[in-house]
MIPA-29758 format. One record per residue (C-alpha): residue number from 1; chain; x, y, z. Coordinates in steps of 0.25 Angstrom, whole numbers. Each point is the difference from the previous one (the first is absolute). Example, Ala and Ser with C-alpha at 12.3 -4.5 7.8 and 13.67 -1.06 7.14 Angstrom:
BEGIN
ATOM,n,chain,east,north,up
ATOM,1,A,49,-18,31
ATOM,2,A,6,14,-2
This chain:
BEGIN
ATOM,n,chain,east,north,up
ATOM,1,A,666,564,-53
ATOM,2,A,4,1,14
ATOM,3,A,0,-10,14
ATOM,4,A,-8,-11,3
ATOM,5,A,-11,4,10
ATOM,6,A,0,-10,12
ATOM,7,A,-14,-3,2
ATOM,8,A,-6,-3,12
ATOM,9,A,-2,-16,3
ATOM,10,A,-12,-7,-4
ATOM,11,A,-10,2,11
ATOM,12,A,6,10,6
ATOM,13,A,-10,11,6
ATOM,14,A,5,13,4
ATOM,15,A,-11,5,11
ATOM,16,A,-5,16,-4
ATOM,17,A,-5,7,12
ATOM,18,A,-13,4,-2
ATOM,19,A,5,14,1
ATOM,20,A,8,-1,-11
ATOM,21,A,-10,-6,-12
ATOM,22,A,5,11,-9
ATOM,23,A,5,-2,-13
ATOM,24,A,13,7,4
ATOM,25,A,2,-3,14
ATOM,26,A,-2,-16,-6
ATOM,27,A,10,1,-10
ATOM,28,A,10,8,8
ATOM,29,A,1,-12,9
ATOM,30,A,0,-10,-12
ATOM,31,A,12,7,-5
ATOM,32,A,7,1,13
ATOM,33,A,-2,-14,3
ATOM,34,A,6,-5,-14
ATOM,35,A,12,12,3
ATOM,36,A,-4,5,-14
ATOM,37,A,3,16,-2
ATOM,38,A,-8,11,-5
ATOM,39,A,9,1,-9
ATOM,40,A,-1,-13,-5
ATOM,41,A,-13,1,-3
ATOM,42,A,0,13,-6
ATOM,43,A,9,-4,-11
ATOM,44,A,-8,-14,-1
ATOM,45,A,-14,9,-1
ATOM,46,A,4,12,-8
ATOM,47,A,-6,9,12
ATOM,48,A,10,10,6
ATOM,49,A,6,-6,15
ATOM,50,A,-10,12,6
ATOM,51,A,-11,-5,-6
ATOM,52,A,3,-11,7
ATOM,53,A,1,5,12
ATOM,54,A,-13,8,-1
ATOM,55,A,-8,-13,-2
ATOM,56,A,8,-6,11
ATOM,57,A,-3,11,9
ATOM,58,A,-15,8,5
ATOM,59,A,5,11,-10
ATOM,60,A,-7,-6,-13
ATOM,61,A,-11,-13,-3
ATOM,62,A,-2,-8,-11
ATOM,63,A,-13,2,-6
ATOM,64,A,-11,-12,-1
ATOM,65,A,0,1,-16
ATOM,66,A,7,-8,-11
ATOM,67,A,12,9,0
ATOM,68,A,2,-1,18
ATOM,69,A,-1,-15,-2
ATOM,70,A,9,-1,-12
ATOM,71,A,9,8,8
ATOM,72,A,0,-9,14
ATOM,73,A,0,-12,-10
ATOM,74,A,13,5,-5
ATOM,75,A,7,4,13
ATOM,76,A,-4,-15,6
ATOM,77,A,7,-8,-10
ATOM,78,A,12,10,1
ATOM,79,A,3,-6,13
ATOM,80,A,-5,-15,-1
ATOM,81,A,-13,3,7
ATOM,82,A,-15,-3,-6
ATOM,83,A,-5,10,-9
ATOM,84,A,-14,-4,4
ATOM,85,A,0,2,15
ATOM,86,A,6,13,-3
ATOM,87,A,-11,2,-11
ATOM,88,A,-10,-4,12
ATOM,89,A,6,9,11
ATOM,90,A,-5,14,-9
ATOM,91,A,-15,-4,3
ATOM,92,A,-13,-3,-7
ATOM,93,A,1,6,-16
């Protein structure tokens, strides 16, 4: 099915500028941080390596409906991270 993900240690807080409470620009530092690649998570999501890059970068948003936090759901536990902080990070339903 493919490699362990490293997860972070128990505890361990990673500090999000308050610039950076976007969605993407959360995750793209979450993924960098594990040393995971796009690539990675591509083939562990079934979105194409430039979707993932649009999320990551300002170029695209996930919506605040069922389908955006399915989808930011899906991309944290790709990489180890908490699927409900990232489901929090898109914002009020």
């Amino acid at each position: 099915m493919g490699a362990q993900v490293e997860r972070l240690p128990e505890g361990a807080r990673v500090e999000v500028a308050p610039e950076a409470v976007a969605f993407g620009h959360w995750y793209r530092r979450q993924r960098e941080l594990r040393g995971i690649s796009v690539f990675y998570v591509a083939d562990r999501t079934k979105l194409t390596p430039e979707r993932v890059r649009e999320i990551e970068g300002s170029g695209a948003t996930l919506e605040t409906d069922g389908l955006g936090r399915a989808t930011a759901r899906s991309l944290a536990l790709a990489i180890g991270a908490d699927p409900d902080e990232a489901a929090a990070l898109l914002g009020e339903r």
